[in-house]
C-alpha positions as CSV (number, residue, x, y, z in Angstrom):
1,X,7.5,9.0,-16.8
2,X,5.5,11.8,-14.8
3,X,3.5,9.8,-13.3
4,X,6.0,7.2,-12.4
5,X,8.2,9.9,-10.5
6,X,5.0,10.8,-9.0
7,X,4.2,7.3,-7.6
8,X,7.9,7.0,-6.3
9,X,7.7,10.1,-4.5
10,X,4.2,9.5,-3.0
11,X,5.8,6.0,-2.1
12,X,8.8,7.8,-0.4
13,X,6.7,9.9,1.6
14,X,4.1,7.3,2.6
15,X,7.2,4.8,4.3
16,X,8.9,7.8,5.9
17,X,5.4,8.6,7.4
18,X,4.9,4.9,8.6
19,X,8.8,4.7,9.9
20,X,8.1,7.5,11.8
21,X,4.9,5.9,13.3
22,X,7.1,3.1,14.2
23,X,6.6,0.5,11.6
24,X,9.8,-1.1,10.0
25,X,9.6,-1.4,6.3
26,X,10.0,-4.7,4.8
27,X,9.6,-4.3,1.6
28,X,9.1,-2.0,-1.2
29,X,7.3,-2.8,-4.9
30,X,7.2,-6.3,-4.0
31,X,6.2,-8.6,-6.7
32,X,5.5,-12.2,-5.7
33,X,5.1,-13.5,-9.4
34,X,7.9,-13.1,-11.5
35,X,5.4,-13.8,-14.4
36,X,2.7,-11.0,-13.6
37,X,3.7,-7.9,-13.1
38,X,0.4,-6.2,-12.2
39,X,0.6,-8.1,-8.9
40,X,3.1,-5.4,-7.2
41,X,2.2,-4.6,-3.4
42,X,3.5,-1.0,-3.0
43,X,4.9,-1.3,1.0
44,X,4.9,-4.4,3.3
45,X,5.6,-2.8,6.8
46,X,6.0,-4.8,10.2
47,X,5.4,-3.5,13.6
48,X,5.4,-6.0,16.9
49,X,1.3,-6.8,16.6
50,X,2.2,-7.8,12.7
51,X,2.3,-6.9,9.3
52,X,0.4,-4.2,6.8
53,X,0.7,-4.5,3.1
54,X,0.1,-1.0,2.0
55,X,-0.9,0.7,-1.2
56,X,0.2,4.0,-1.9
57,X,-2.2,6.5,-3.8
58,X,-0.6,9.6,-5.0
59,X,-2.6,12.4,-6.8
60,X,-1.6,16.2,-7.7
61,X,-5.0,17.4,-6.0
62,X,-8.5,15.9,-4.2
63,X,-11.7,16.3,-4.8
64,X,-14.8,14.6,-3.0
65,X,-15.1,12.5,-6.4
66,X,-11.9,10.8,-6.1
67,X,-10.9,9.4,-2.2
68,X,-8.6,6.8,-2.0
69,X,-10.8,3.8,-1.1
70,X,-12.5,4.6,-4.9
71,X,-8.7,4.4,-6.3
72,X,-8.2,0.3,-5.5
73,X,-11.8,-1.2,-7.3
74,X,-12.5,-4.5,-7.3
75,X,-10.0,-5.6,-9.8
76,X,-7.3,-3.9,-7.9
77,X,-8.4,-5.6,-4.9
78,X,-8.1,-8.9,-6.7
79,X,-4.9,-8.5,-7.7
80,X,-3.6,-7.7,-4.3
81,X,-5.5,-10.1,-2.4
82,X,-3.9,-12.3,-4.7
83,X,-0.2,-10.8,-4.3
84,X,-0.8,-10.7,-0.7
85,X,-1.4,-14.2,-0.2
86,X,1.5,-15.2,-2.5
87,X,4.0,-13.1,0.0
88,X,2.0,-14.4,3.0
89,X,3.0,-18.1,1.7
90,X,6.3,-17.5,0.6
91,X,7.5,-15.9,4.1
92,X,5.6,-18.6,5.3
93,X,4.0,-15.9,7.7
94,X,2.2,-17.0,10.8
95,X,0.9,-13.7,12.7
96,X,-1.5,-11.2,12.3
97,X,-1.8,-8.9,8.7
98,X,-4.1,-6.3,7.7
99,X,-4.0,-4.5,4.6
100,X,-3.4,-0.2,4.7
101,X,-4.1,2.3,2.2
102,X,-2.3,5.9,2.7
103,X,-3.5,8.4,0.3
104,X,-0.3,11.6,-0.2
105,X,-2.0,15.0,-2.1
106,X,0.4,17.3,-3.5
107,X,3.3,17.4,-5.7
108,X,6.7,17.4,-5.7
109,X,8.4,20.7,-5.9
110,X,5.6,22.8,-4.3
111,X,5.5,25.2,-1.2
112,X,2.8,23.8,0.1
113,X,3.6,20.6,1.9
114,X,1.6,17.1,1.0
115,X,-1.2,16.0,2.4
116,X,-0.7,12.4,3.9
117,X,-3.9,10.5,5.3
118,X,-3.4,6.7,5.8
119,X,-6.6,4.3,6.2
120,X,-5.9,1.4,8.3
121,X,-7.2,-2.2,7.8
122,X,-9.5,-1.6,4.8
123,X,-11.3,-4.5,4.3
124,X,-9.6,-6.6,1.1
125,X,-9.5,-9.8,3.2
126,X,-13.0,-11.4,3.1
127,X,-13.7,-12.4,6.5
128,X,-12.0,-15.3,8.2
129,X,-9.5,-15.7,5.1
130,X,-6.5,-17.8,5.8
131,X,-3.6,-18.6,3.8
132,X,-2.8,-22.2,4.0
C-alpha cells in the first residue's frame, strides 16, 4: 500500500505542476479496457495545440542508474501505445497528441521539497502513426 500512496502522491504533484503550466487535466488513471487493467494511462492533459497522455514516475531518490525514460521499457511502451490509441478512438480525437513523461523525486512528508522534471513528447508513437 506504500507504494500505491506513493504513486498517488507523485500523480498529485505531477497534474498540479502541469495545471500550473496551463494544461487542463482530462483525465486521471484512465483505463480504456474494462478487461485489462495493466492498460491505465496515468494523466491525459489538454492544452489549445492538443493533448499529452502522461505517465507519472515517482521514486523516493535518483540515481544515474535509474532516469525516467529507463522506468517505461518496451513492454510498458506497448501497453500505452495500446491504451493510448484506445482513448484516442473512443473520444474519437481528431488533433494533435504527444505522449509526456514527468519524473517527481522525493517523498511525502519530507522537508525537502520534490523534485519534479517533466520530458515532453518522448517518442512511443512510431513515426507517422495514425489512429483510424
Amino acid at each position: 500500500m506504500r507504494n500505491q500512496a506513493q504513486g498517488r502522491w507523485g500523480e498529485d504533484l505531477a497534474a498540479r505542476q502541469l495545471e500550473s503550466e496551463g494544461w487542463k487535466i482530462v483525465g486521471r488513471n484512465v483505463r480504456p479496457f474494462f478487461f485489462d487493467r495493466r492498460c491505465e494511462i496515468d494523466l491525459i492533459a489538454r492544452q489549445a495545440d492538443g493533448i499529452a497522455f502522461v505517465e507519472v514516475k515517482t521514486r523516493r531518490t535518483r540515481t544515474a542508474w535509474s532516469p525516467a525514460l529507463l522506468g517505461v521499457d518496451r513492454r510498458k511502451k506497448k501497453v500505452l501505445l495500446k491504451a493510448c490509441g484506445a482513448w484516442l478512438r473512443k473520444a474519437k480525437w481528431d488533433g494533435n497528441f504527444r505522449f509526456d513523461i514527468v519524473e517527481i523525486t522525493g517523498e511525502k512528508g519530507l522537508p525537502t521539497p520534490p523534485v519534479i522534471e517533466h520530458y515532453e513528447n518522448v517518442p512511443l508513437f512510431p513515426y507517422r502513426f495514425r489512429f483510424r
